[in-house]
PDB file of N, CA, C and O in Angstrom:
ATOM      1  N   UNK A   1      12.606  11.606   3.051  1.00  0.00           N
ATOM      2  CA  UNK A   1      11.585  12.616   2.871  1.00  0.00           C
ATOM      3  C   UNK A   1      11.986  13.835   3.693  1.00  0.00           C
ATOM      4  O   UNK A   1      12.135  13.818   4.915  1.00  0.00           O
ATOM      5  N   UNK A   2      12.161  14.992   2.829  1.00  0.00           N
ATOM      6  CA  UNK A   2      12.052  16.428   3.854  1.00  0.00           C
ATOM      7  C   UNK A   2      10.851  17.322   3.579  1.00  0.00           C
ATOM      8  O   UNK A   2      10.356  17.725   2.526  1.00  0.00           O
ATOM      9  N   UNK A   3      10.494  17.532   5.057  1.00  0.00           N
ATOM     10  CA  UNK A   3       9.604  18.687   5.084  1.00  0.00           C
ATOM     11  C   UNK A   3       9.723  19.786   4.832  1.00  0.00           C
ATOM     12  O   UNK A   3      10.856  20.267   4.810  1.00  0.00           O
ATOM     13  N   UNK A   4       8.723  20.481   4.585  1.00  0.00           N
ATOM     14  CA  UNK A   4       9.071  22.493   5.063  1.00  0.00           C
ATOM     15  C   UNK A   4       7.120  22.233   5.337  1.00  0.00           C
ATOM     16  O   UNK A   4       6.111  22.063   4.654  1.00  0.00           O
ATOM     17  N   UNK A   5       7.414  22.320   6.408  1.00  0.00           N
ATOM     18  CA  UNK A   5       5.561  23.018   7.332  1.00  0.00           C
ATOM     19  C   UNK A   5       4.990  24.013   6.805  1.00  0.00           C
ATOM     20  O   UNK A   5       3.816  24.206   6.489  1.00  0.00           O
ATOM     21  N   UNK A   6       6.266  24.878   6.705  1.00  0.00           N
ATOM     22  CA  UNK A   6       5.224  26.439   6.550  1.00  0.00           C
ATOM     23  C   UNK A   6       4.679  26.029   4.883  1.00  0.00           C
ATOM     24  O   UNK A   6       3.508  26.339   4.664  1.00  0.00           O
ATOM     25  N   UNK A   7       5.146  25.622   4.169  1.00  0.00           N
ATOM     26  CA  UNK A   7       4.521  25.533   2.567  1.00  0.00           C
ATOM     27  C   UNK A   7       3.825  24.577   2.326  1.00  0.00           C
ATOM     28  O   UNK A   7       2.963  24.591   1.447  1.00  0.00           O
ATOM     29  N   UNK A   8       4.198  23.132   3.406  1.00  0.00           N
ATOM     30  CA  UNK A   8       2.973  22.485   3.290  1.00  0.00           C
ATOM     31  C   UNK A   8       3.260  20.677   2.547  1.00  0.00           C
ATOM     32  O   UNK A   8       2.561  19.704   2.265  1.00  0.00           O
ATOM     33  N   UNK A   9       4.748  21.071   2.495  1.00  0.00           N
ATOM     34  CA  UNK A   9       5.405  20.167   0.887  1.00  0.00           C
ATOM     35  C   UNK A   9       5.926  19.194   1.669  1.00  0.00           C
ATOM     36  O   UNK A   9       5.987  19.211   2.899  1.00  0.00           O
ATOM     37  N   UNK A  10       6.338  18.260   0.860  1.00  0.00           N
ATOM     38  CA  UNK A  10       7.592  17.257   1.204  1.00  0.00           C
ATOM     39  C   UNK A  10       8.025  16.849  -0.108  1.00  0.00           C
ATOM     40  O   UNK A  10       7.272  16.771  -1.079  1.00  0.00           O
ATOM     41  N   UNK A  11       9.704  16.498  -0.114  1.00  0.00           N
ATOM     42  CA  UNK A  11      10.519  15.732  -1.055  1.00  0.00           C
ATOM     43  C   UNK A  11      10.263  14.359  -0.757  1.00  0.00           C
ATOM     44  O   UNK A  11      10.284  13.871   0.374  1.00  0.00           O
ATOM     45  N   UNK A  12       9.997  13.700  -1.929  1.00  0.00           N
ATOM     46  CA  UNK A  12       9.583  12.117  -1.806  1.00  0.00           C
ATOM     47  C   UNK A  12      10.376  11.569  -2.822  1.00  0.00           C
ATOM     48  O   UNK A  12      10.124  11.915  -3.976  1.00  0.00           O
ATOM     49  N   UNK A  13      11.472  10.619  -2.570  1.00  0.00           N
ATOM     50  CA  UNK A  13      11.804   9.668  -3.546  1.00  0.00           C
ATOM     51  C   UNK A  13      11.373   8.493  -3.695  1.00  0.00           C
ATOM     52  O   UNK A  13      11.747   7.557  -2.989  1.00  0.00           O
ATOM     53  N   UNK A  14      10.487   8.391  -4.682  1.00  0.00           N
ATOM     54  CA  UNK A  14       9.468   7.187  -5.767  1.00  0.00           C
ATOM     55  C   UNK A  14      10.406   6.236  -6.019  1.00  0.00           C
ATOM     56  O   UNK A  14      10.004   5.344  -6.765  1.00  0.00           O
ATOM     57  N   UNK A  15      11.596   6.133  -5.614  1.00  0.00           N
ATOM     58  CA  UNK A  15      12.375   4.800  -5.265  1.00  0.00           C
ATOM     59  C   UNK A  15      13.286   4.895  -6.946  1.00  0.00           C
ATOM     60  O   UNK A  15      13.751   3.902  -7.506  1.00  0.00           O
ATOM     61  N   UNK A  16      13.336   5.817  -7.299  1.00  0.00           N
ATOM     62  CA  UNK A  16      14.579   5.748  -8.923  1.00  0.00           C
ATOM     63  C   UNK A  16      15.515   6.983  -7.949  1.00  0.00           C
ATOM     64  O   UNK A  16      16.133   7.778  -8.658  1.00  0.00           O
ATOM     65  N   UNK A  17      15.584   7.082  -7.214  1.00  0.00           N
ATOM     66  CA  UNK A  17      16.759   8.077  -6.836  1.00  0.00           C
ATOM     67  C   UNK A  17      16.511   9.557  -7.043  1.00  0.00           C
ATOM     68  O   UNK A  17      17.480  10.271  -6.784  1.00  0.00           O
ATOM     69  N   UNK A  18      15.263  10.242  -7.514  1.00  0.00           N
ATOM     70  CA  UNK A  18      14.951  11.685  -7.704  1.00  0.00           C
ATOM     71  C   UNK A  18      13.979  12.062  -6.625  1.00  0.00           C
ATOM     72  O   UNK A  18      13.212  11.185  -6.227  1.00  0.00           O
ATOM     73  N   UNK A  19      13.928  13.118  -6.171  1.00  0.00           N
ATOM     74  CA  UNK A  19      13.502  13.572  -4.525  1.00  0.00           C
ATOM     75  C   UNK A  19      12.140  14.641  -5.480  1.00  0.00           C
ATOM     76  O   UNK A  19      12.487  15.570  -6.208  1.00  0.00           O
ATOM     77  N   UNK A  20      11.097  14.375  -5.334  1.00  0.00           N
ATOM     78  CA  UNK A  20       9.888  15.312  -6.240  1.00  0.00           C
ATOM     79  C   UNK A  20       9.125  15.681  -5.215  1.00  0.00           C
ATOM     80  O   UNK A  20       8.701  14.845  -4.416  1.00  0.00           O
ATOM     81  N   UNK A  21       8.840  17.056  -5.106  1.00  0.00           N
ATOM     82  CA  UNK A  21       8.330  17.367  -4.575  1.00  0.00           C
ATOM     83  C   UNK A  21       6.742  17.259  -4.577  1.00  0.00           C
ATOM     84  O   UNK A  21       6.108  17.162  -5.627  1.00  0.00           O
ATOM     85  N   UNK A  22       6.027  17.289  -3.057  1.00  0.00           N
ATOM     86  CA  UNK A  22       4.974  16.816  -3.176  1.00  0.00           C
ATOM     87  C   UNK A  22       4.268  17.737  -2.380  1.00  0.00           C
ATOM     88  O   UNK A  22       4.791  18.682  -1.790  1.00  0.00           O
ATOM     89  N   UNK A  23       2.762  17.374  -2.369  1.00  0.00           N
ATOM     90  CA  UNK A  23       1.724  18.632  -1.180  1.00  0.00           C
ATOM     91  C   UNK A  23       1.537  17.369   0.164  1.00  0.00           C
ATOM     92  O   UNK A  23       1.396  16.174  -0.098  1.00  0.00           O
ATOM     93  N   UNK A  24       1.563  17.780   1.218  1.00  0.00           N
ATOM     94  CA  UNK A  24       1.369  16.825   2.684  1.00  0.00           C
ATOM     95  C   UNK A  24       0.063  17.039   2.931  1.00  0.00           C
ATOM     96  O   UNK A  24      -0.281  17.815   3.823  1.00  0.00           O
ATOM     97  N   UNK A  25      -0.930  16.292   2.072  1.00  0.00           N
ATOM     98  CA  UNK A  25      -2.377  16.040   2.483  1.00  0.00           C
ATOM     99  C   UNK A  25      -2.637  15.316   3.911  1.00  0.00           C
ATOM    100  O   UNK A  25      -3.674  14.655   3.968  1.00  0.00           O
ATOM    101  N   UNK A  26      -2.035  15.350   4.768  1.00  0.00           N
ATOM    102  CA  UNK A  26      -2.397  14.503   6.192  1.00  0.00           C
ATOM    103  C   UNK A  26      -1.813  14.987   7.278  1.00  0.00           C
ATOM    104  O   UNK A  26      -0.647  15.083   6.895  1.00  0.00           O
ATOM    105  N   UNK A  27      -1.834  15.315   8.251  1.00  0.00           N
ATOM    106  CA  UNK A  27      -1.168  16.116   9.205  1.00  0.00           C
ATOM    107  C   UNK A  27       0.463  15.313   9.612  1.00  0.00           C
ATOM    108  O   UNK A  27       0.661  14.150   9.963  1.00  0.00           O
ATOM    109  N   UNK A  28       1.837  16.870   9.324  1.00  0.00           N
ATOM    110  CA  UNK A  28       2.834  16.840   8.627  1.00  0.00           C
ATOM    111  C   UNK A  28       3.732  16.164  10.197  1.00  0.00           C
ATOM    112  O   UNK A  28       4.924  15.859  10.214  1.00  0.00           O
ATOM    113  N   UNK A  29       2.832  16.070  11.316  1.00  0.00           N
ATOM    114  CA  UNK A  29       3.503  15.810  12.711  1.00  0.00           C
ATOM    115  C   UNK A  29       3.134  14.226  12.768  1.00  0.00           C
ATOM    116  O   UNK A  29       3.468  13.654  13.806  1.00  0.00           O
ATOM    117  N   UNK A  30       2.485  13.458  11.772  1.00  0.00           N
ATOM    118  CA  UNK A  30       2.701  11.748  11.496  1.00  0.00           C
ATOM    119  C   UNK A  30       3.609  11.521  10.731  1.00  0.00           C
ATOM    120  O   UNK A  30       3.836  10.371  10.354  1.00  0.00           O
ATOM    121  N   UNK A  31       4.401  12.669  10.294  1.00  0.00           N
ATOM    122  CA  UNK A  31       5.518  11.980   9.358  1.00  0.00           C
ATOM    123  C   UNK A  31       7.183  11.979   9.955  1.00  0.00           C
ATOM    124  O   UNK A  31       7.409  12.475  11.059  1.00  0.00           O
ATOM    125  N   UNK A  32       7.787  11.656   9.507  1.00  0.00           N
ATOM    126  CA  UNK A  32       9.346  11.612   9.531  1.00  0.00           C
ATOM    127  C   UNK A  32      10.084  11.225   8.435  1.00  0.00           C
ATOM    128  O   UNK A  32       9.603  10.445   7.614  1.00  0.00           O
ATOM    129  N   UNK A  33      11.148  11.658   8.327  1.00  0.00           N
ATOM    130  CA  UNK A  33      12.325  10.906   7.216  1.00  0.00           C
ATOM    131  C   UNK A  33      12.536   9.642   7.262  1.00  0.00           C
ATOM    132  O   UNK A  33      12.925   9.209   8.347  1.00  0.00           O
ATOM    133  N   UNK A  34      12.342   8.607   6.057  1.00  0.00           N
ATOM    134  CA  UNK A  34      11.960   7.338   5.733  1.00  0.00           C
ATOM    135  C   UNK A  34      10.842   6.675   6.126  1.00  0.00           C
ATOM    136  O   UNK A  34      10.947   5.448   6.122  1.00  0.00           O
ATOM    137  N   UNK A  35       9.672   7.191   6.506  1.00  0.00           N
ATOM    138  CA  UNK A  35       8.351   7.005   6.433  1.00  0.00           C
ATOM    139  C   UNK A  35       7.734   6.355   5.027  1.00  0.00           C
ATOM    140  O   UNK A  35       8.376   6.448   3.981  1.00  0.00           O
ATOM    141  N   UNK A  36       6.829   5.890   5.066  1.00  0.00           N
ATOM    142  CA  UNK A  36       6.429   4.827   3.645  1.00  0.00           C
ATOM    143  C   UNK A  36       5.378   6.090   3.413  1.00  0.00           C
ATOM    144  O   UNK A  36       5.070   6.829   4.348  1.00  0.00           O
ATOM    145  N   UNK A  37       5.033   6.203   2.517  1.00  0.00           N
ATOM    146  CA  UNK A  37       3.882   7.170   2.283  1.00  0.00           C
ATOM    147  C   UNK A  37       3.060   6.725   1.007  1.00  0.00           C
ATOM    148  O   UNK A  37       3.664   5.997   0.219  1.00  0.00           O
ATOM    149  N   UNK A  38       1.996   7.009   0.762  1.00  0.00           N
ATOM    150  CA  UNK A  38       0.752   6.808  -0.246  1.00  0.00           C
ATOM    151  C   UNK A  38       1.054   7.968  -0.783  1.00  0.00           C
ATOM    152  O   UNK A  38       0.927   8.856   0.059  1.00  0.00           O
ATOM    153  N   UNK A  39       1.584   8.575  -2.365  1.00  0.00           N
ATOM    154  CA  UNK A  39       1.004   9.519  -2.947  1.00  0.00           C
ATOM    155  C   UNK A  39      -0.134   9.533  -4.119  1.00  0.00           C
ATOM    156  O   UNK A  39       0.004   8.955  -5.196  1.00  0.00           O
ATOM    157  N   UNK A  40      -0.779   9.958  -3.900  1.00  0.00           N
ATOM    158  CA  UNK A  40      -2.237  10.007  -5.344  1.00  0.00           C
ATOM    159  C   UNK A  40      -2.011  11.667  -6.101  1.00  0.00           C
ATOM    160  O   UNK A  40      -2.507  12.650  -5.550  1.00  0.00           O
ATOM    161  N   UNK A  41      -1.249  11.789  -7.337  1.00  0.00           N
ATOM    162  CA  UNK A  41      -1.812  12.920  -7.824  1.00  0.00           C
ATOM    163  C   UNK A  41      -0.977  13.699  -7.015  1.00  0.00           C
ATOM    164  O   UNK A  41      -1.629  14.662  -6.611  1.00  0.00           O
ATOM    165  N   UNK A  42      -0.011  13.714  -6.664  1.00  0.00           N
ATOM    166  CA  UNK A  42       0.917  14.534  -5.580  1.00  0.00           C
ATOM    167  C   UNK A  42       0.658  15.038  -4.946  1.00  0.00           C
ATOM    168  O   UNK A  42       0.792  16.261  -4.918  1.00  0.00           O
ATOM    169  N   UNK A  43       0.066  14.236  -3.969  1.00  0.00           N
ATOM    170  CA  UNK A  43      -0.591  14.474  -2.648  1.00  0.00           C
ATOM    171  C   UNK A  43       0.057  13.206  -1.777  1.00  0.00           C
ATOM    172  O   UNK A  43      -0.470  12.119  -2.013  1.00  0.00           O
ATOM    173  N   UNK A  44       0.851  13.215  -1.058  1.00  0.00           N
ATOM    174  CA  UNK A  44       0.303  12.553   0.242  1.00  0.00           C
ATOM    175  C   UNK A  44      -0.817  12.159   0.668  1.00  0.00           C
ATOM    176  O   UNK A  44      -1.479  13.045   1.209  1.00  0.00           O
ATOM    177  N   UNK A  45      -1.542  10.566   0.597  1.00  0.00           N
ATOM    178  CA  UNK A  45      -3.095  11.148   1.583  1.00  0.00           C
ATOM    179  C   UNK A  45      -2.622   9.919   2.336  1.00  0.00           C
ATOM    180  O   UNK A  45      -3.476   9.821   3.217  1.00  0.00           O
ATOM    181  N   UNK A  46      -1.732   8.891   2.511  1.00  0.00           N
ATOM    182  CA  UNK A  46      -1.364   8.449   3.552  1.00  0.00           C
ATOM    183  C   UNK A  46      -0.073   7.966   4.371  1.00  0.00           C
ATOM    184  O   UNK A  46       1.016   8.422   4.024  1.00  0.00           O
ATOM    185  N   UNK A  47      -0.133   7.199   5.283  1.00  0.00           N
ATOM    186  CA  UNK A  47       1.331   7.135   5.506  1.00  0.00           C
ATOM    187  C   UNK A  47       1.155   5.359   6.098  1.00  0.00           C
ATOM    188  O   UNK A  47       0.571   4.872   7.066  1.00  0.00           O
ATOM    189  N   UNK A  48       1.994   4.753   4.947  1.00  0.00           N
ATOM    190  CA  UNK A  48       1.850   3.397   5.389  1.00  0.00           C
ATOM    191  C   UNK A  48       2.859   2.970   6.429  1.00  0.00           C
ATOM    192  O   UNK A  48       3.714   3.794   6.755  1.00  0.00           O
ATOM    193  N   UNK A  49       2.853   1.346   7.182  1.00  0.00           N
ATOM    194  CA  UNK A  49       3.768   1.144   7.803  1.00  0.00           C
ATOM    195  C   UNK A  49       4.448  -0.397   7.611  1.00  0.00           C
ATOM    196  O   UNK A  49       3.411  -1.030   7.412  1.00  0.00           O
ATOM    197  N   UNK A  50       5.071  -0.970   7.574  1.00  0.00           N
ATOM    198  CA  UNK A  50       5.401  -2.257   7.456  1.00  0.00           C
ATOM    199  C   UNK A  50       4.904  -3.387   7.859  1.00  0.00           C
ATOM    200  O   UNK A  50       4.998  -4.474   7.289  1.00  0.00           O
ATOM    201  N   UNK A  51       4.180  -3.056   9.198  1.00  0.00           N
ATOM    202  CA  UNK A  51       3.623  -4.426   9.550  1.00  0.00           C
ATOM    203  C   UNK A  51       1.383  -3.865   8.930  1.00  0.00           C
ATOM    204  O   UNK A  51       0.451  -4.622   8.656  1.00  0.00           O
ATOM    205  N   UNK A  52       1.420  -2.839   8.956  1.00  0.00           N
ATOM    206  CA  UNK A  52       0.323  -2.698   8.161  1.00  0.00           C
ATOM    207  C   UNK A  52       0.010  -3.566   6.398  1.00  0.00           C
ATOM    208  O   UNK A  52      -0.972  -4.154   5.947  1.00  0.00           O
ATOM    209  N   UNK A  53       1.463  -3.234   5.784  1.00  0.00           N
ATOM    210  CA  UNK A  53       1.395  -3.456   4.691  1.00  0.00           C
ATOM    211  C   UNK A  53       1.411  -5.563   5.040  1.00  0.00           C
ATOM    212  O   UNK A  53       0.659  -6.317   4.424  1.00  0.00           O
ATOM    213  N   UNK A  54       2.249  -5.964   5.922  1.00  0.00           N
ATOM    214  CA  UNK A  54       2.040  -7.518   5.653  1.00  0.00           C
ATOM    215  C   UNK A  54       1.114  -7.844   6.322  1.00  0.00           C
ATOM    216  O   UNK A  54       0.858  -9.046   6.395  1.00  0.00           O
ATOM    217  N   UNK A  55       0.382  -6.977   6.964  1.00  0.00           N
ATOM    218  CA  UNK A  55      -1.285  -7.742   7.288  1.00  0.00           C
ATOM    219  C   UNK A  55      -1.987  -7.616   6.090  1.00  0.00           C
ATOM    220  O   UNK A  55      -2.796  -8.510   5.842  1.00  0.00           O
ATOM    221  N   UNK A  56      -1.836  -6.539   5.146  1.00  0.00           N
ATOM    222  CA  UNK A  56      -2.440  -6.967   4.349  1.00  0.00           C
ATOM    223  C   UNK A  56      -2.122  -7.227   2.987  1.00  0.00           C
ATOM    224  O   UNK A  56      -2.785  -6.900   2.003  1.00  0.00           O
ATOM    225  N   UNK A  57      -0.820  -7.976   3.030  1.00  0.00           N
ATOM    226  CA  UNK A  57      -0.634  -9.328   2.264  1.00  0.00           C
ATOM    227  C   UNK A  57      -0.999 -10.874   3.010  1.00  0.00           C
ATOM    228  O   UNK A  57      -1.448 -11.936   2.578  1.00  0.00           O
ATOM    229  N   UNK A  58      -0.569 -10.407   4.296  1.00  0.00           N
ATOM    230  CA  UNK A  58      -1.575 -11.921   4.650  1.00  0.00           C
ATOM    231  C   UNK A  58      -3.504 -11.846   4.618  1.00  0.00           C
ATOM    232  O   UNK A  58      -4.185 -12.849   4.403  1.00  0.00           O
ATOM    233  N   UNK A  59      -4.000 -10.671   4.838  1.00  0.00           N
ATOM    234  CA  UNK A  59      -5.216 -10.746   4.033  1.00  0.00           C
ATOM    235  C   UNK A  59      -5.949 -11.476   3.238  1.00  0.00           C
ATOM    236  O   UNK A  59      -6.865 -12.298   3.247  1.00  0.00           O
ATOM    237  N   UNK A  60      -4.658 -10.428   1.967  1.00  0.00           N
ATOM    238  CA  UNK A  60      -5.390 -10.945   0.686  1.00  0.00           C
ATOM    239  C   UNK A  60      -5.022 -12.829   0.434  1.00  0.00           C
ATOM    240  O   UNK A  60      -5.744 -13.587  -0.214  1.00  0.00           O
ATOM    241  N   UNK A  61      -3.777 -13.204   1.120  1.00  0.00           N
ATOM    242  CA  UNK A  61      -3.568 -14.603   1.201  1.00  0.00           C
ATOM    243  C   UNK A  61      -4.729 -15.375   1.741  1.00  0.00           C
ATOM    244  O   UNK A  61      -5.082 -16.281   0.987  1.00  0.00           O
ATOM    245  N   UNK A  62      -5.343 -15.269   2.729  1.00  0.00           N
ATOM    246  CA  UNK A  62      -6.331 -15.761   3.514  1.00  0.00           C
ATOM    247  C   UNK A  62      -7.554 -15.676   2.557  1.00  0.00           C
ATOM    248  O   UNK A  62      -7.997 -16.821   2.475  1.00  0.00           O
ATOM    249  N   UNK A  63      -8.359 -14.759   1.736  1.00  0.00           N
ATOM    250  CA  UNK A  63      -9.246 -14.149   1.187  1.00  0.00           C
ATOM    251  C   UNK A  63      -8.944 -15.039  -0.432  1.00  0.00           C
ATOM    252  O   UNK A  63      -9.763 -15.719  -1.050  1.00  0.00           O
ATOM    253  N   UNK A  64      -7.590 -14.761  -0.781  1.00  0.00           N
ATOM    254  CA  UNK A  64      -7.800 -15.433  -2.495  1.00  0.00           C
ATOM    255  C   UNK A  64      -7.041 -16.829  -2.122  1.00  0.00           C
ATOM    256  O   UNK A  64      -6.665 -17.324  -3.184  1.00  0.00           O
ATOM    257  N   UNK A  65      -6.747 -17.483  -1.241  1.00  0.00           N
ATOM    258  CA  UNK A  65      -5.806 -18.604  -0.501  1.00  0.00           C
ATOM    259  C   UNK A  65      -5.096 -19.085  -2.049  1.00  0.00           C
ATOM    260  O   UNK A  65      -3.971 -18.587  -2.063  1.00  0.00           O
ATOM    261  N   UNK A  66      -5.258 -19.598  -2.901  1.00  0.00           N
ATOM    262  CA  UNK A  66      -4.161 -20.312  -3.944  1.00  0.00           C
ATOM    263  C   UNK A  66      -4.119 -19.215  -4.865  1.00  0.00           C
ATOM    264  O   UNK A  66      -2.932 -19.294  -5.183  1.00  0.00           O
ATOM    265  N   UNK A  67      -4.553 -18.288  -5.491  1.00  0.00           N
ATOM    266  CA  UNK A  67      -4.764 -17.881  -6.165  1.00  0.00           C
ATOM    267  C   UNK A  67      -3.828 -16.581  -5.823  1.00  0.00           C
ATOM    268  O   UNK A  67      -3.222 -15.917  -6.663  1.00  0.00           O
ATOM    269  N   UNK A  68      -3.842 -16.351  -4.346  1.00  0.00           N
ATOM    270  CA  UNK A  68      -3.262 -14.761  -3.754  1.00  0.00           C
ATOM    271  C   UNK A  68      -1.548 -14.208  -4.279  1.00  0.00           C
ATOM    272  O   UNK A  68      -1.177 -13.052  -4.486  1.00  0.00           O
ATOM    273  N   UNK A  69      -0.777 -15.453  -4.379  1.00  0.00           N
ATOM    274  CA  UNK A  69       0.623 -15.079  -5.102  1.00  0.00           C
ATOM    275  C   UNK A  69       0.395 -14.540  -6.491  1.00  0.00           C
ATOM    276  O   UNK A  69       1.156 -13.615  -6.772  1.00  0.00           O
ATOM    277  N   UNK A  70      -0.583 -14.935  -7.562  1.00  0.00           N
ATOM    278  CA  UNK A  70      -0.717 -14.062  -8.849  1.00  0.00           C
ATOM    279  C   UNK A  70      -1.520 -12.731  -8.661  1.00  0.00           C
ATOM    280  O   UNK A  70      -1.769 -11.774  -9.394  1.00  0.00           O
ATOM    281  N   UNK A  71      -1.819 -13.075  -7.370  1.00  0.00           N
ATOM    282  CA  UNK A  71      -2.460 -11.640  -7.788  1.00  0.00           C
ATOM    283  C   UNK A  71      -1.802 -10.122  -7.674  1.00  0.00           C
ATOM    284  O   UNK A  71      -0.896  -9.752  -6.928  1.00  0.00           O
ATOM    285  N   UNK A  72      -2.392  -9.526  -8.446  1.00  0.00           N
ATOM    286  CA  UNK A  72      -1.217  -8.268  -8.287  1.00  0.00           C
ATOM    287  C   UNK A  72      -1.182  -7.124  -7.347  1.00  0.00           C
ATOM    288  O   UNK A  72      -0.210  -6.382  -7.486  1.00  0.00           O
ATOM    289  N   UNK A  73      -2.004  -6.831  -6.452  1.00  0.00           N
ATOM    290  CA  UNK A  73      -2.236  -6.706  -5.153  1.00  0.00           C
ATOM    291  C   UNK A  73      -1.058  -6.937  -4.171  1.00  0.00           C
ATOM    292  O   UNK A  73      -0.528  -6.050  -3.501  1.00  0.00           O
ATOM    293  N   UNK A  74      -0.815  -7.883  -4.176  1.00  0.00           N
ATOM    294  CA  UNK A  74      -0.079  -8.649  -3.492  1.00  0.00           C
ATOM    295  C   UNK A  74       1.621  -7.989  -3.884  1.00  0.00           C
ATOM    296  O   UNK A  74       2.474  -7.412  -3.208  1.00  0.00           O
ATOM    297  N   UNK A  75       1.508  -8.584  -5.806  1.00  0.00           N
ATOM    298  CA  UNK A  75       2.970  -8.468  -6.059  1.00  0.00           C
ATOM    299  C   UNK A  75       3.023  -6.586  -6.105  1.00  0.00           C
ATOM    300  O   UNK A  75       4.026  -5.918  -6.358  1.00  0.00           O
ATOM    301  N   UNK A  76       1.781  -6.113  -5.816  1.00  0.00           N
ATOM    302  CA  UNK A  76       2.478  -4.529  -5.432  1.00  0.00           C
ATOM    303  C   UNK A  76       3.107  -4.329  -3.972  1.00  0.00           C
ATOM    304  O   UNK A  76       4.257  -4.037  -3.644  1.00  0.00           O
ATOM    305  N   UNK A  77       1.975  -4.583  -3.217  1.00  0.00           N
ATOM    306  CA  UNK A  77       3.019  -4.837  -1.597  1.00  0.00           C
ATOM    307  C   UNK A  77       4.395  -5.411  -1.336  1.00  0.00           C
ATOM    308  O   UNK A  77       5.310  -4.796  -0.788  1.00  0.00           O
ATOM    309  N   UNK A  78       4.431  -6.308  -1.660  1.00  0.00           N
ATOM    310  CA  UNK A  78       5.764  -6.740  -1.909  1.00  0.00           C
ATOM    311  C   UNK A  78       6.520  -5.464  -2.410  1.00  0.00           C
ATOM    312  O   UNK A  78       7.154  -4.596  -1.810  1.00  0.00           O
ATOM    313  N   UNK A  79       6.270  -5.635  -3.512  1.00  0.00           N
ATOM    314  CA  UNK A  79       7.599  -4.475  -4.183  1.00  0.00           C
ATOM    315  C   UNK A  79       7.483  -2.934  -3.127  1.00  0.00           C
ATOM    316  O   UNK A  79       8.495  -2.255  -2.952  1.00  0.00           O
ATOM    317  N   UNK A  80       6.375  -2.610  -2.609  1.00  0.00           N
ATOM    318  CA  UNK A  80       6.496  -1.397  -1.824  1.00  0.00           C
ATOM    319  C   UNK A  80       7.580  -2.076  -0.705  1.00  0.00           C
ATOM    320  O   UNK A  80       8.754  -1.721  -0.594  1.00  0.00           O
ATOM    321  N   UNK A  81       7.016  -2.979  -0.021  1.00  0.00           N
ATOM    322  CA  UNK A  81       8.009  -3.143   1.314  1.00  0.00           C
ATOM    323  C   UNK A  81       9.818  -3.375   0.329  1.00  0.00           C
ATOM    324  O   UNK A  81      10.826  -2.689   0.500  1.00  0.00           O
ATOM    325  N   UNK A  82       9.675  -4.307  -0.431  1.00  0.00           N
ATOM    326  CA  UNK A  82      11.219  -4.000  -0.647  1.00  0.00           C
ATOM    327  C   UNK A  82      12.200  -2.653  -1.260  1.00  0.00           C
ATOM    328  O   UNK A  82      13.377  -2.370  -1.033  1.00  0.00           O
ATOM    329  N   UNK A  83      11.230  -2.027  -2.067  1.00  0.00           N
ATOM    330  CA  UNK A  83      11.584  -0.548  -2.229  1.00  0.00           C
ATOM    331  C   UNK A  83      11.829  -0.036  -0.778  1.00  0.00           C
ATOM    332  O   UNK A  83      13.007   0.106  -0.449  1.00  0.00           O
ATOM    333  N   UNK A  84      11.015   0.212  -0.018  1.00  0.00           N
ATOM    334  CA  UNK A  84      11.378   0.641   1.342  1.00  0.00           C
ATOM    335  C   UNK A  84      12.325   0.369   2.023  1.00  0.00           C
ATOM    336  O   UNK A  84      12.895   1.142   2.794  1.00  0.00           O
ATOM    337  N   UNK A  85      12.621  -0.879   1.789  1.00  0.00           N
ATOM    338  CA  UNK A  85      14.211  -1.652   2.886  1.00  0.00           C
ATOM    339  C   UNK A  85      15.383  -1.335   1.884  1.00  0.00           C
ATOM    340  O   UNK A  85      16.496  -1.668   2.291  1.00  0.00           O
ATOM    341  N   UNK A  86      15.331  -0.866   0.895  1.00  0.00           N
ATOM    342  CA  UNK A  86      16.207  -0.442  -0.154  1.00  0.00           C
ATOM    343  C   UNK A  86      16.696   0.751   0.035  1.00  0.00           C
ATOM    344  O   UNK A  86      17.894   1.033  -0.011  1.00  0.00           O
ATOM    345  N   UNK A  87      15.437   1.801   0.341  1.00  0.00           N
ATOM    346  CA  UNK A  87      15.822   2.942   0.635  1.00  0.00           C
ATOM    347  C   UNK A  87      15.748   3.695   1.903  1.00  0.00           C
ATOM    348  O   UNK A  87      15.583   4.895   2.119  1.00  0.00           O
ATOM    349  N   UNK A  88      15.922   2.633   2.725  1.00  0.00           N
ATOM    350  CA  UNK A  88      16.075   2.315   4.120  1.00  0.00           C
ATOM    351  C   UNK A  88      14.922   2.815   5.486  1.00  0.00           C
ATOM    352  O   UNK A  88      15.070   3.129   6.667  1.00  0.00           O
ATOM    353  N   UNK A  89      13.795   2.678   4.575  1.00  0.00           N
ATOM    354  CA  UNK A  89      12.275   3.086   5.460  1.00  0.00           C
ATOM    355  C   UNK A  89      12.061   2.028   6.503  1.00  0.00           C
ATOM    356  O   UNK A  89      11.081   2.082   7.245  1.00  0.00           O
TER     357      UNK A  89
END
């Protein structure tokens, strides 16, 4: 991810290899290069972190207990954290 402050933006690659530019809805001094980020609507509105994201896959494990591996909740976290170690967040 690169910034520019004064405009407000960041380049985000959505994990296919193209850098799209985006608006930094959250203050631009929580971020850094390979940061996990939430975009909605090309916005930034958060900035996730790794052990955030497997608390809450163990969560939803605890909450749906047999049921929590189909759920898709789950198989999205997953794929965020391994997109991330892919593209070295």
């Amino acid at each position: 991810m690169a910034l520019d402050e004064r405009r407000g933006t960041a380049k985000v690659d959505y994990g296919d290899g193209i850098e799209r530019e985006v608006i930094v809805g959250i203050g631009s001094e929580k971020l850094r290069r390979g940061d996990i980020v939430l975009v909605h609507a090309g916005v930034i509105i958060s900035k996730l972190t790794r052990e955030g994201i497997l608390e809450q896959i163990s969560f939803f494990r605890e909450v749906l207990g047999e049921e929590a591996e189909a759920a898709d909740l789950i198989k999205v976290y997953q794929a965020v954290l391994e997109l991330a170690e892919r593209l070295g967040g």
